[in-house]
C-alpha positions, 0 to 999 in steps of 0.5 A: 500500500502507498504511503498516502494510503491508509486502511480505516483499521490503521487511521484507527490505530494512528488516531488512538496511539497516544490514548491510554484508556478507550472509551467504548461509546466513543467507538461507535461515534468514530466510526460513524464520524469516518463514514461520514467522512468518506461519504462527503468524499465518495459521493459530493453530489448527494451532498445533504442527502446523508444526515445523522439523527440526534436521538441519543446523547444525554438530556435533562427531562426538560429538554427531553420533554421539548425533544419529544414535543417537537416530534423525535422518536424513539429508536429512530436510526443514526444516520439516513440517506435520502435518496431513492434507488430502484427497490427504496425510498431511502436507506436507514442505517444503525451504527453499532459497534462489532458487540453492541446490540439495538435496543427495543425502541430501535427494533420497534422502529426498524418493524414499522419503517420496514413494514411496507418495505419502501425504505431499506434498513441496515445495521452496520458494525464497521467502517467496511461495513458502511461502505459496502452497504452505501455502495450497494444501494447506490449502484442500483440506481 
């Protein structure tokens, strides 16, 4: 490999060198982080058109309370592209890392997006993971 080339897994290494302690929250932030990167890369003419959804993070009930008020859902997936391809209306993916798992609110959401199959739905536990994905559901264009 050149080197002006690195894999997602030693930009990783390179990034986390100097930390002594790993945080495994911050592992499914920095993955999603790197997708989201790549994508604006990959793809600047869908520039937009993938966004993440701010569901999770702490909350004092307060701002809980007018979260909900002005609509946000429960379990709502992490990041979604809006662009329609020959089988769906959008993709929906769920960032989880290699052992995390959906909560209940995310496997409700995901049944009553899912129902009527317009929209496509993926949980993607890596970098590769994204990638591949994304790819797919744009070359059926």
């Amino acid at each position: 490999m050149s080197a002006n080339r690195m894999t997602f897994d030693e930009l990783m290494a390179k990034k986390n060198a100097v930390k002594t302690r790993k945080v495994h929250k911050d592992e499914e932030h920095r993955i999603q982080c790197a997708c989201v990167r790549w994508f604006s890369l990959q793809y600047p003419r869908l520039h937009g058109r993938l966004f993440a959804v701010p569901n999770g993070g702490r909350r004092d009930a307060t701002t809980a309370a007018k979260l909900k008020a002005e609509g946000v859902v429960a379990g709502v997936a992490d990041l979604i592209l809006l662009k329609s391809n020959r089988d769906y209306g959008a993709l929906l993916i769920e960032m989880k890392t290699l052992k995390g798992r959906q909560r209940d609110s995310q496997k409700q959401w995901q049944n009553i997006v899912c129902a009527d199959s317009e929209y496509k739905y993926v949980v993607c536990r890596s970098f590769d993971d994204f990638k591949r994905e994304v790819d797919d559901y744009l070359k059926n264009d």
